[in-house]
LOVEXNU-61008 format. One line per 2 residues: number of its first residue (from 1); for each residue x negated, y, z negated of N, C-alpha, C. Coordinates in steps of 0.05 Angstrom, whole numbers, plus 32768, in hexadecimal, padded with zeros to 4 digits. Example, Ala and Ser with C-alpha at 12.3 -4.5 7.8 and 13.67 -1.06 7.14 Angstrom:
<pts>
1	7EF8:7F8E:7F64:7F0A:7FA6:7F64:7EF8:7FBE:7F64  7EFF:7FD3:7F72:7EEF:7FEB:7F71:7EFE:8001:7F63
</pts>
This chain:
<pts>
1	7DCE:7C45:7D6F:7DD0:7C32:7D59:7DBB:7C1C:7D5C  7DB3:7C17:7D70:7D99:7C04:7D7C:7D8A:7C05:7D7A
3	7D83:7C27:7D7A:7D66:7C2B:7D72:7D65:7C2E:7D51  7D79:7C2E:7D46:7D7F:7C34:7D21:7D6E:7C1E:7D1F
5	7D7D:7C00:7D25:7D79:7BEC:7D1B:7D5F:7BDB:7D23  7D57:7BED:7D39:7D38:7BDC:7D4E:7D22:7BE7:7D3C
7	7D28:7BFD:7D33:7D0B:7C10:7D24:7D09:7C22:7D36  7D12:7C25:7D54:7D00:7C37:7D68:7D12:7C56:7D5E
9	7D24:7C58:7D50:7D27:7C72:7D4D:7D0F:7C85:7D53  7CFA:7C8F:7D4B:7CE6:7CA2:7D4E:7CDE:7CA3:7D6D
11	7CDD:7C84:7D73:7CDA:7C8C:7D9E:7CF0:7C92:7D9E  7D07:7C86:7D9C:7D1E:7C9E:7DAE:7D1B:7CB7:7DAE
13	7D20:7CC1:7D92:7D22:7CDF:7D8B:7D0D:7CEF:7D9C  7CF7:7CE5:7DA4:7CDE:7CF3:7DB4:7CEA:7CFF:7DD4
15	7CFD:7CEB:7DD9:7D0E:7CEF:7DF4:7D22:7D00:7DF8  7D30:7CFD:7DD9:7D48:7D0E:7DDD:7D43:7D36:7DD8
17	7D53:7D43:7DE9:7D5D:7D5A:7DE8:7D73:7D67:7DD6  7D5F:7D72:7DC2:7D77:7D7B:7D9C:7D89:7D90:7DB4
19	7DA0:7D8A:7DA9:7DB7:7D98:7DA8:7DCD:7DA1:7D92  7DD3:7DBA:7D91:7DDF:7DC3:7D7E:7DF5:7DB3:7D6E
21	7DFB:7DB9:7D54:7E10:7D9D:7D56:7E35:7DB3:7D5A  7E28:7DCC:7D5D:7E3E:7DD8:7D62:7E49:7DD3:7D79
23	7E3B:7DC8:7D94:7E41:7DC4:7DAD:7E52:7DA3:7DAD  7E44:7D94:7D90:7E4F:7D7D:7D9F:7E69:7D75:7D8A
25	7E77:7D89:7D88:7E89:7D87:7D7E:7EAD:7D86:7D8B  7EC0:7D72:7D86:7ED5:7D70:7DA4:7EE4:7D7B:7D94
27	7EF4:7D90:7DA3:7F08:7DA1:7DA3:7F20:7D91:7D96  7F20:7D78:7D96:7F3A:7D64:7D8B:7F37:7D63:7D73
29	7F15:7D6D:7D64:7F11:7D61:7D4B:7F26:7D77:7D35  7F21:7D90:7D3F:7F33:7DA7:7D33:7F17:7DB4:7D1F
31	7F22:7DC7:7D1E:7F0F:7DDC:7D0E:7F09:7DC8:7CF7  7F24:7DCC:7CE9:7F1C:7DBF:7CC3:7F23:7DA1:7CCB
33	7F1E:7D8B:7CD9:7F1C:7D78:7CDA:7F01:7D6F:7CC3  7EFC:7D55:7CBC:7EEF:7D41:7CB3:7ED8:7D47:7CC1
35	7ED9:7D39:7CDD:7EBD:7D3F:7CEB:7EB1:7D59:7CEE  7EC8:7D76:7CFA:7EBB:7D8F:7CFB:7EA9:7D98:7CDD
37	7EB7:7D8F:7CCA:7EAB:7D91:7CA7:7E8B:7D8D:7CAD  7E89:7D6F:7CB1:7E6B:7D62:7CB1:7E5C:7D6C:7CCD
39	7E6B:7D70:7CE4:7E59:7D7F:7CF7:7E4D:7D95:7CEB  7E5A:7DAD:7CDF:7E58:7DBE:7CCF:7E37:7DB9:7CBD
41	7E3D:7DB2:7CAB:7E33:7DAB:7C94:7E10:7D9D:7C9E  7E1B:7D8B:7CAD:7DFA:7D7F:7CB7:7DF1:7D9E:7CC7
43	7DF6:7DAC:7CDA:7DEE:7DBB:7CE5:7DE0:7DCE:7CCD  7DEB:7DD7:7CBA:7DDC:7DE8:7CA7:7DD1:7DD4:7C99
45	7DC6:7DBF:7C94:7DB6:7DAC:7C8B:7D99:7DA7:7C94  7D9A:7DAF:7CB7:7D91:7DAB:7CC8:7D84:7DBF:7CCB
47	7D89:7DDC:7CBC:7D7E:7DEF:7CC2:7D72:7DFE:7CAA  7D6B:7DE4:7C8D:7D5E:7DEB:7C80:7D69:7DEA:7C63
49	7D85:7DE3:7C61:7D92:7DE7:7C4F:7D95:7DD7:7C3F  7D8B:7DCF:7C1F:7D86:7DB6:7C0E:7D9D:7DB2:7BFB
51	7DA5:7D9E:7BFB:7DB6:7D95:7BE6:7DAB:7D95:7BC5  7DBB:7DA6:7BBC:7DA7:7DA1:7B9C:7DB0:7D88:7B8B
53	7D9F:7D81:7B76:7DAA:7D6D:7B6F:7DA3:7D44:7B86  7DA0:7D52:7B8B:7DA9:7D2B:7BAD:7D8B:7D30:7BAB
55	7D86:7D17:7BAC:7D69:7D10:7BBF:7D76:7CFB:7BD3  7D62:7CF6:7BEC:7D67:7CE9:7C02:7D54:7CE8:7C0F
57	7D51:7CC5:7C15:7D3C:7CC1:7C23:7D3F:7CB6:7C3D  7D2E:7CAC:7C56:7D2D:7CA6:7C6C:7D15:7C9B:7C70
59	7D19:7C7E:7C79:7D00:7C6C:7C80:7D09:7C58:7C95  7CF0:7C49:7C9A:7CF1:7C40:7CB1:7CFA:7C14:7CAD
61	7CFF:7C23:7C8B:7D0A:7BFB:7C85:7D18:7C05:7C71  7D2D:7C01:7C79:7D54:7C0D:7C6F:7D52:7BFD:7C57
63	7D55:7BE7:7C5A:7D5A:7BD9:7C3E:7D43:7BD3:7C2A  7D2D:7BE0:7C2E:7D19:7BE3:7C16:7D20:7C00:7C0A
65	7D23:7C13:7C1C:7D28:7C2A:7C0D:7D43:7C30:7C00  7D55:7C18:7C08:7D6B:7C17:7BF2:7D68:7C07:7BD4
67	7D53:7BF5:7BE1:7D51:7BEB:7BD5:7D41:7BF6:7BB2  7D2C:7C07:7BBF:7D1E:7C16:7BA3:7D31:7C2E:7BA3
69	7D4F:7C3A:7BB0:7D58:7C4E:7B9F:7D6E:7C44:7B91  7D66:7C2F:7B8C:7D83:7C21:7B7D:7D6C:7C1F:7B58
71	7D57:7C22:7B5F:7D4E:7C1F:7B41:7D44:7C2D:7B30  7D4D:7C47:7B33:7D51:7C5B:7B23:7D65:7C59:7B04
73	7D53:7C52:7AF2:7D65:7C44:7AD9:7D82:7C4F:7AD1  7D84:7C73:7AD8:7DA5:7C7B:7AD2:7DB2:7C78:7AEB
75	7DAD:7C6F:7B05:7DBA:7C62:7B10:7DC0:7C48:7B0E  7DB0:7C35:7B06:7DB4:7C1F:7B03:7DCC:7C1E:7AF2
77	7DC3:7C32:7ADD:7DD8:7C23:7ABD:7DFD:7C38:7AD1  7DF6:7C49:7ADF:7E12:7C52:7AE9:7E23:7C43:7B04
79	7E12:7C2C:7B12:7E1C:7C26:7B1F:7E29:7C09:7B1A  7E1B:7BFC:7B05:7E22:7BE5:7B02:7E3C:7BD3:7B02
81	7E3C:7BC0:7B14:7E54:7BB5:7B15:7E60:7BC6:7B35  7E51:7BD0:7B40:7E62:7BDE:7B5C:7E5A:7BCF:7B77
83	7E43:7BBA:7B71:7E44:7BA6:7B89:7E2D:7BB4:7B8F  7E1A:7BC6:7B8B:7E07:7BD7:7B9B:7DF8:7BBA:7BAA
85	7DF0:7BA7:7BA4:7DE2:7B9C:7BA6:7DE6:7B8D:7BBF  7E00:7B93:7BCD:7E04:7B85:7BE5:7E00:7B9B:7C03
87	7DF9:7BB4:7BF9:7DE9:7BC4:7C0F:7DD3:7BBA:7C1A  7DC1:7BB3:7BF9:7DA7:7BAE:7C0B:7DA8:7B8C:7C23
89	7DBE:7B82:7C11:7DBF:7B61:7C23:7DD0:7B69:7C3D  7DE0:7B81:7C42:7DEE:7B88:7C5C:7DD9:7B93:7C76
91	7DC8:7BA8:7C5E:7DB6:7BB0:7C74:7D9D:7B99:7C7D  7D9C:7B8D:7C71:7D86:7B70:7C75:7D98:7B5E:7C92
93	7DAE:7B56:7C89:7DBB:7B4B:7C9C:7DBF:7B55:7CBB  7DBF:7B70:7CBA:7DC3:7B88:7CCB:7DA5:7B83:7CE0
95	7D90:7B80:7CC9:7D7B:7B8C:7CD5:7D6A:7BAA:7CDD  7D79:7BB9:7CCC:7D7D:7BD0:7CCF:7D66:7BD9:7CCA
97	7D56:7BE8:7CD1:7D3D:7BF5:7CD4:7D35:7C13:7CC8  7D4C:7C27:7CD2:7D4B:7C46:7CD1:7D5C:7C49:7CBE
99	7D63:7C57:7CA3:7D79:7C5B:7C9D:7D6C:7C6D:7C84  7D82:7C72:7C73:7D7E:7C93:7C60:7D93:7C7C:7C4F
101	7D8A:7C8D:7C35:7D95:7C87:7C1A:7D8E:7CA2:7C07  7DA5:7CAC:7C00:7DB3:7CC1:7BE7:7DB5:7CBC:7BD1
103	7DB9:7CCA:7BC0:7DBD:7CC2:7B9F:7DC0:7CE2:7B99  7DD6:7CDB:7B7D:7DD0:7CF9:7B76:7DDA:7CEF:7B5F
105	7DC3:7CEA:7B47:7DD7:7CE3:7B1D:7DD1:7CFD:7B1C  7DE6:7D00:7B05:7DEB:7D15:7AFD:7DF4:7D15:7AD9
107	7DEE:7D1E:7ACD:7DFC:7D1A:7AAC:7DF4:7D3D:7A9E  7E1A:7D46:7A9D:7E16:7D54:7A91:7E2A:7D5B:7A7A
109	7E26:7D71:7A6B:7E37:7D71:7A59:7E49:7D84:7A51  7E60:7D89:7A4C:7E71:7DA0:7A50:7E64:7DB2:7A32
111	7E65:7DCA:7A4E:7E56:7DE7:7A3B:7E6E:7DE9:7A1F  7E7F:7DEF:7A21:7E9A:7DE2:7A0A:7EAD:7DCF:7A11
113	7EB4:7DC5:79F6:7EBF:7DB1:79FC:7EDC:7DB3:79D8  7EF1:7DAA:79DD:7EF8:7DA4:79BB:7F0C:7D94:79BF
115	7F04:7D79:79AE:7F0C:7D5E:79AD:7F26:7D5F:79A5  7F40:7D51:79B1:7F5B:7D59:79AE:7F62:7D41:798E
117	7F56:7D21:7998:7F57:7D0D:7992:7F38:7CF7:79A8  7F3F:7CE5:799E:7F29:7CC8:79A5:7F28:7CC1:79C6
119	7F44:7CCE:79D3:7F42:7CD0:79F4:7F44:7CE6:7A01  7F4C:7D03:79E8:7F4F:7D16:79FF:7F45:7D2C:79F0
121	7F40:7D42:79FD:7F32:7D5B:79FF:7F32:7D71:7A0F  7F2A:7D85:7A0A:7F34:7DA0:7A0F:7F13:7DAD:7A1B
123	7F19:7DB1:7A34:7F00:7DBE:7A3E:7F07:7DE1:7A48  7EFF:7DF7:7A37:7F09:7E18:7A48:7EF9:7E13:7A6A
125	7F13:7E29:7A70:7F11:7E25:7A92:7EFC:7E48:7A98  7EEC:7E41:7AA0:7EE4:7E57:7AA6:7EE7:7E6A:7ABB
127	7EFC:7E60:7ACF:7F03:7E69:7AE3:7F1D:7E5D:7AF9  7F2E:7E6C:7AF9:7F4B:7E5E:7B08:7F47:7E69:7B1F
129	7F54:7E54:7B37:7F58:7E60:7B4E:7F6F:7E51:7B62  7F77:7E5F:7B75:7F94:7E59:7B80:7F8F:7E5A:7B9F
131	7F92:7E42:7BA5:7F9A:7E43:7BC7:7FB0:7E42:7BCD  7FB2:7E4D:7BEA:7FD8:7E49:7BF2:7FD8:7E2F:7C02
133	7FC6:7E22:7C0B:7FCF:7E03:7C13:7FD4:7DF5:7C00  7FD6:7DFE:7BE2:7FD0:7DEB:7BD3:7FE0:7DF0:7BB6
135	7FF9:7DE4:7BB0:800B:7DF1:7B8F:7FFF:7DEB:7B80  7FEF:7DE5:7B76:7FE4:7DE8:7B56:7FC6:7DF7:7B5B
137	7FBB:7DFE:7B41:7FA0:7E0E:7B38:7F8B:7DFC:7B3D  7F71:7E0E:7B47:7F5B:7DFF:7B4A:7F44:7E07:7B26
139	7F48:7DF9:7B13:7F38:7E03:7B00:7F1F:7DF8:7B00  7F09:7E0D:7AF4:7EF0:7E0C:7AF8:7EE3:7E06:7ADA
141	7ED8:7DF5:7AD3:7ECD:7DE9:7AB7:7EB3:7DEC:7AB8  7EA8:7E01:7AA3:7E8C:7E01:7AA0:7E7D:7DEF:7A92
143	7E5E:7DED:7AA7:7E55:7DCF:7A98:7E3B:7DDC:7A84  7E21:7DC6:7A77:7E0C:7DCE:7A6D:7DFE:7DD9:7A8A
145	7DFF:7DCD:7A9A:7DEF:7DDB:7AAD:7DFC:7DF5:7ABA  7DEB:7E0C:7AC2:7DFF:7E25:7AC6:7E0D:7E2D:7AD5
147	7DF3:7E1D:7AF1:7E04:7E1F:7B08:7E19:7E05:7B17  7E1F:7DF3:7B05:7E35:7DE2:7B0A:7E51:7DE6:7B00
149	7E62:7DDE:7B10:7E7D:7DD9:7AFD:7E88:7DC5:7B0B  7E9C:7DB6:7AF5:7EAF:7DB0:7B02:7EC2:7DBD:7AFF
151	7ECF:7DB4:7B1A:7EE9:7DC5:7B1E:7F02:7DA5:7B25  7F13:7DA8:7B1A:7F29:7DA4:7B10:7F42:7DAD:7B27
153	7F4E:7D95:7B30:7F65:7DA7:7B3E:7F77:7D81:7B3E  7F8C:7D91:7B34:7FAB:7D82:7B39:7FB4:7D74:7B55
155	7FBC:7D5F:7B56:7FC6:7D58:7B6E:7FDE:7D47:7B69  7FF3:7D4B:7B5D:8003:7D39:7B56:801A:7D43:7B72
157	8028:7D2F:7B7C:803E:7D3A:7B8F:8038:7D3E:7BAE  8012:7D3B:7BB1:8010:7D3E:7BC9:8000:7D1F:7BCB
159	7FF5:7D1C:7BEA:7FF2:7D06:7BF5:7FD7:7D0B:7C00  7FC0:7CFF:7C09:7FA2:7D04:7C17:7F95:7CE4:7C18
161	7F95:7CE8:7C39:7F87:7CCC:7C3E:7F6C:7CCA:7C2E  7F5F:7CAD:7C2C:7F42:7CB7:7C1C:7F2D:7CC4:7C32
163	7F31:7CC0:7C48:7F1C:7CC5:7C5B:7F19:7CEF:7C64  7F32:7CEF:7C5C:7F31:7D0C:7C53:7F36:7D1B:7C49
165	7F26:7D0A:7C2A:7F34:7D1F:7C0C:7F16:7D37:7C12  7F01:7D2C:7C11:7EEA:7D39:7C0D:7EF1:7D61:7C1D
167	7EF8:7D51:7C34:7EFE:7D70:7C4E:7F15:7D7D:7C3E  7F26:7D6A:7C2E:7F3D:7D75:7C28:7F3A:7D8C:7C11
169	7F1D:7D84:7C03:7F1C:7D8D:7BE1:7F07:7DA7:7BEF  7EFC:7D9F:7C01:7EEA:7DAF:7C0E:7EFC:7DCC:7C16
171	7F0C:7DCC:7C29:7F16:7DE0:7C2D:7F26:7DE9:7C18  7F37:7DE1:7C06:7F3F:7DE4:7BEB:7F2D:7DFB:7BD8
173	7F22:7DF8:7BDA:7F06:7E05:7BC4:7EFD:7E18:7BDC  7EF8:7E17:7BF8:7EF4:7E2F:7C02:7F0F:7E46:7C04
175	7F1B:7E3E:7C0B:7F40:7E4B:7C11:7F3F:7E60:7BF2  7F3D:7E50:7BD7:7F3D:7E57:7BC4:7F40:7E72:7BBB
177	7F4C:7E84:7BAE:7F45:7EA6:7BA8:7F4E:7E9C:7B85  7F39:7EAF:7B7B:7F36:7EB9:7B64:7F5C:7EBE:7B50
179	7F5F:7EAB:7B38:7F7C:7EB9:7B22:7F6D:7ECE:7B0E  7F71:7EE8:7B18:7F71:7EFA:7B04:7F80:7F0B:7AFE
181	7F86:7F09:7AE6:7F72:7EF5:7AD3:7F81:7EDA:7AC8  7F6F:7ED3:7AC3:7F74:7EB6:7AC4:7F81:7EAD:7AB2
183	7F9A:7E9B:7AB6:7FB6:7E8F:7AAC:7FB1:7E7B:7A99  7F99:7E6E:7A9E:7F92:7E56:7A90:7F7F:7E50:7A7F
185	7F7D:7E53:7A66:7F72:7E5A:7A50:7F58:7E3A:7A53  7F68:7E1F:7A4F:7F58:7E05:7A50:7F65:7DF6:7A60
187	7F5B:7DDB:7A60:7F60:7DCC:7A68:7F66:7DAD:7A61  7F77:7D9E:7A54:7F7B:7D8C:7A48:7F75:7D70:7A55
189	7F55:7D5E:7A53:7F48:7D4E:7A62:7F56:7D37:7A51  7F46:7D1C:7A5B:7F43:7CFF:7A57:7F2C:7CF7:7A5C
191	7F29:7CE7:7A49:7F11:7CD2:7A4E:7F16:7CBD:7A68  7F04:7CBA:7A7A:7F0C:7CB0:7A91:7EEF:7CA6:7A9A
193	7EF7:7C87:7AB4:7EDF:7C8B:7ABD:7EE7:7C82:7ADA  7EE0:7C8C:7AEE:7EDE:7C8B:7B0E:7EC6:7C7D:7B20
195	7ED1:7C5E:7B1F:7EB7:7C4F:7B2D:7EC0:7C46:7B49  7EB1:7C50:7B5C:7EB8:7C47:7B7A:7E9B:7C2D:7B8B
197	7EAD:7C0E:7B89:7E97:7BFC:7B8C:7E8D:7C09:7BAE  7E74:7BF4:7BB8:7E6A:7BFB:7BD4:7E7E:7BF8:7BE1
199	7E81:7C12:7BF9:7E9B:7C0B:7C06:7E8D:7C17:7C28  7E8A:7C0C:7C32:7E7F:7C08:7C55:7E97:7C13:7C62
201	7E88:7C23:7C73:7E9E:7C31:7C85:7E90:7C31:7C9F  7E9A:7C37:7CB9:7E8A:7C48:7CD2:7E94:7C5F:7CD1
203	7E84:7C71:7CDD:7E88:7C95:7CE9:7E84:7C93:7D06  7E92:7C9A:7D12:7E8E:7CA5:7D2F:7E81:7CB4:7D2F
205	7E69:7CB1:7D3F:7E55:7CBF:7D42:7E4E:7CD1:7D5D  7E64:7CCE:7D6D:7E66:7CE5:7D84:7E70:7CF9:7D86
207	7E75:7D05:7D68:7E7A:7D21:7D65:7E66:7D28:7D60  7E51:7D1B:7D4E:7E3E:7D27:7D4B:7E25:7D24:7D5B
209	7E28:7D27:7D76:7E12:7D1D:7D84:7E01:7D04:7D82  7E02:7CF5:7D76:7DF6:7CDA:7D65:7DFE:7CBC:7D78
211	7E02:7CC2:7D8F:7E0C:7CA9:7D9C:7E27:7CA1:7D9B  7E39:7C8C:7DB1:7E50:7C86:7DB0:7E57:7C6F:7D95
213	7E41:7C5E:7D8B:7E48:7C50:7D7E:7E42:7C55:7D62  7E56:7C43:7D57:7E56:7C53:7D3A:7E40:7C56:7D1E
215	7E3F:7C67:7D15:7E2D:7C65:7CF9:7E36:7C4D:7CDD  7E2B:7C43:7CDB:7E2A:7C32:7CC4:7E23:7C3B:7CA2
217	7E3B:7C4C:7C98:7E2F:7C53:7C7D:7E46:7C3F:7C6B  7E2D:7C44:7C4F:7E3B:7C31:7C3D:7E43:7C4E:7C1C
219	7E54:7C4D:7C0B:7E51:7C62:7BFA:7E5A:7C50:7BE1  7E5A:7C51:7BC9:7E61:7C58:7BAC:7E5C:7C71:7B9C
221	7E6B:7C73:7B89:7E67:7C86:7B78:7E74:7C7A:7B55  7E67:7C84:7B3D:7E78:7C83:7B2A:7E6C:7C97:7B15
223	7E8E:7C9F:7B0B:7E8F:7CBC:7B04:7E9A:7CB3:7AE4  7E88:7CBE:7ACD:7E9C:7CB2:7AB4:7E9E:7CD5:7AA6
225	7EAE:7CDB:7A9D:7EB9:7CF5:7A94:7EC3:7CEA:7A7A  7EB9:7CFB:7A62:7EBA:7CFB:7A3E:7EB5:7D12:7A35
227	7EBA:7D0D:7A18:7EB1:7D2A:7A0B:7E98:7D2D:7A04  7E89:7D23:7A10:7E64:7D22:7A15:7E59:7D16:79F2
229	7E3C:7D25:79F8:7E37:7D10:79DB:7E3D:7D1D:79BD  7E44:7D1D:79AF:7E4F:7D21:7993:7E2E:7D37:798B
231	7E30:7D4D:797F:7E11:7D5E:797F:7E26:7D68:795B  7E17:7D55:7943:7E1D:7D57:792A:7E0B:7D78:7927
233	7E25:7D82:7916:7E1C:7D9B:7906:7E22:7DB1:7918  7E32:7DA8:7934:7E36:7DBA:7947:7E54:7DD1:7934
235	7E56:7DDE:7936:7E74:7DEB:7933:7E7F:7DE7:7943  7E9E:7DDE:793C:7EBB:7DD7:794F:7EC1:7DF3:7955
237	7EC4:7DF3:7971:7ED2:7E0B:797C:7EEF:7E0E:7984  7EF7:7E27:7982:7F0A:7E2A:797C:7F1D:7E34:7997
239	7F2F:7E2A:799C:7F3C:7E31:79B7:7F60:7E3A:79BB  7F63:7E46:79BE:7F76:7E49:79CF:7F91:7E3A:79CE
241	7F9E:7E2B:79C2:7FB0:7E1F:79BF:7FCE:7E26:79D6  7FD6:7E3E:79D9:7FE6:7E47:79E6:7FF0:7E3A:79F6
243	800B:7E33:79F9:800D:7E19:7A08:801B:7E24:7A2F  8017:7E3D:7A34:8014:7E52:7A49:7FF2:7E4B:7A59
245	7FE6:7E3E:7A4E:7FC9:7E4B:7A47:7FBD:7E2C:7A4B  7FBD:7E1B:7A45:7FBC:7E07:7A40:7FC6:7DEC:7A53
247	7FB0:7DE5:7A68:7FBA:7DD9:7A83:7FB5:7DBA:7A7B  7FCB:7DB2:7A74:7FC6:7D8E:7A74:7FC7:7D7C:7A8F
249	7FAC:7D6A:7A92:7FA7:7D66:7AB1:7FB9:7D4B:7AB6  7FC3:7D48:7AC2:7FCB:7D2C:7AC6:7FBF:7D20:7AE2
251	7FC1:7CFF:7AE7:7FBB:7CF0:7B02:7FD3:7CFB:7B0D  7FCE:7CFA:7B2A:7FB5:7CF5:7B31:7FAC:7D1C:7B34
253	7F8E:7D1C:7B2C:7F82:7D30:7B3C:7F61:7D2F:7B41  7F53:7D3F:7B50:7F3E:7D3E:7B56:7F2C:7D53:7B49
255	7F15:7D3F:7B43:7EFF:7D53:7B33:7EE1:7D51:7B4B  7EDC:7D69:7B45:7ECC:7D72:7B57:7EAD:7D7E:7B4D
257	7E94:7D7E:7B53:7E88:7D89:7B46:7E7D:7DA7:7B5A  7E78:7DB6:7B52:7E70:7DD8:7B61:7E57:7DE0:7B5A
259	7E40:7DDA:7B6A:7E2E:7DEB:7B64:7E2E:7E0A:7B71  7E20:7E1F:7B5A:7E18:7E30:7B69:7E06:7E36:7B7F
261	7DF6:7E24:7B86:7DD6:7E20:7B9F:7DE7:7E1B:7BB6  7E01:7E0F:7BB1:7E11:7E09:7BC4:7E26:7E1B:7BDA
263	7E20:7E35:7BD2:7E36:7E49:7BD9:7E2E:7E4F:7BFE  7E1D:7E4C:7BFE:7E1E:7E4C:7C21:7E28:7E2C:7C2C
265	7E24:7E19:7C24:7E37:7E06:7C35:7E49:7E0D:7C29  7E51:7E15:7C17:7E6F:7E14:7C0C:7E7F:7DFB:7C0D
267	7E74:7DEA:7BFD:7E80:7DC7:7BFD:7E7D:7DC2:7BE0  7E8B:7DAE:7BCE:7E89:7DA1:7BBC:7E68:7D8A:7BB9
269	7E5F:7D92:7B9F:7E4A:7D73:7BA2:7E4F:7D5C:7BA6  7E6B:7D65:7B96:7E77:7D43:7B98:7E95:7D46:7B95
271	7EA7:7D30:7B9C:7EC1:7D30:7B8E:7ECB:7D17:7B8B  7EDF:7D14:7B86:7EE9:7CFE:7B80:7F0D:7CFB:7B78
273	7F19:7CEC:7B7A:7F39:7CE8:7B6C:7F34:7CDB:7B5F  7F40:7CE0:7B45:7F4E:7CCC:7B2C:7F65:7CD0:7B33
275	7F6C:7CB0:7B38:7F8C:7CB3:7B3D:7F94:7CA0:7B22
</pts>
């Protein structure tokens, strides 16, 4: 953490001996643990594997390069009001030297869509699926883009700390097998929007070989879900009414987004609860 914040990261690293991060993983963490997830995940990261969608950078003055990825104009206009602006004064205070900054906007628009009324709407599911850890359907919503979806899954009745919904939705969507054929004709949405201000956490960083003391990350996100933009002269499509057929979502549940580039980590881009 000393050298994060000194700048000398690049002399250390010249010293140290890479080790697998499969080795530095403790038997207490458990297979589908939180940490075994991200041991996981950085190790195929590490070995070439790109996130689509994310850019991320790494420099040697933390709070300038947060500082220029905060001004990206559809981030700007999506974050507003989430406090971003007290990262760059944390990492200033810090002194922090070494550090990485993520982003991933995203705006897309459902491939169909048919407007119920002024807050709700009907998106077809292009694909159902059923885990046994898990009583309700995981449905899959096709977007404009081909290889994204969201996917849609119910959580009413159960309980998930926040610190491990991500591992939770993660193995969820892997566990997953195919409803065929599929029970669920649409899906009955809401206009909604999901804003998470800056929220500072530590990670223990001696699972992942990274030293005894802890990592200093900061995260937000905000997620607004509608019936996208109004496209005059389009034809209203026609759906499915069946009320067998016809899945009305209620809070709380979690929407997730799925790329296809993604099928070897096999993880969500993103997720989130609306509770």
């Amino acid at each position: 953490q000393s050298a994060v914040f000194s700048g000398q990261l690049d002399h250390l690293l010249q010293h140290l001996t890479p080790m697998r991060l499969e080795n530095a993983k403790s038997k207490e963490t458990g297979e589908r643990s939180s940490t075994a997830l991200t041991c996981r995940m950085v190790q195929q990261m590490e070995e070439g594997f790109e996130l689509p969608e994310v850019m991320c950078q790494a420099v040697n003055e933390a709070p300038e390069l947060v500082r220029r990825g905060l001004t990206q104009a559809a981030l700007r206009q999506a974050v507003e009001g989430l406090n971003t602006e007290t990262m760059v004064e944390t990492l200033t205070q810090r002194n922090a030297k070494d550090g990485s900054f993520g982003r991933m906007v995203l705006a897309l628009e459902w491939q169909q869509v048919n407007v119920l009324d002024e807050n709700t709407f009907e998106v077809p599911v292009a694909a159902a699926a059923r885990s046994l850890s898990h009583p309700h359907p995981l449905m899959y919503l096709a977007t404009s883009d081909e290889c994204i979806f969201v996917v849609a899954i119910p959580w009413h009745g159960l309980a998930v700390k926040d610190e491990d919904f991500f591992t939770s939705v993660t193995y969820l969507l892997r566990d997953a097998t195919p409803m065929e054929p599929c029970p669920i004709s649409s899906v009955q949405l809401f206009n909604l929007d999901v804003r998470q201000a800056v929220r500072p956490c530590n990670v223990d960083a001696s699972p992942l070989a990274m030293g005894k003391t802890p990592l200093h990350v900061m995260d937000f996100s905000s997620l607004s879900v509608s019936t996208g933009r109004w496209m005059p002269g389009k034809l209203a499509t026609e759906m499915s009414a069946a009320a067998n057929q016809r899945f009305t979502l209620q809070r709380p549940f979690a929407l997730c987004l799925w790329h296809n580039d993604m099928d070897e980590l096999n993880a969500p881009l993103f997720a989130t609860m609306v509770r």
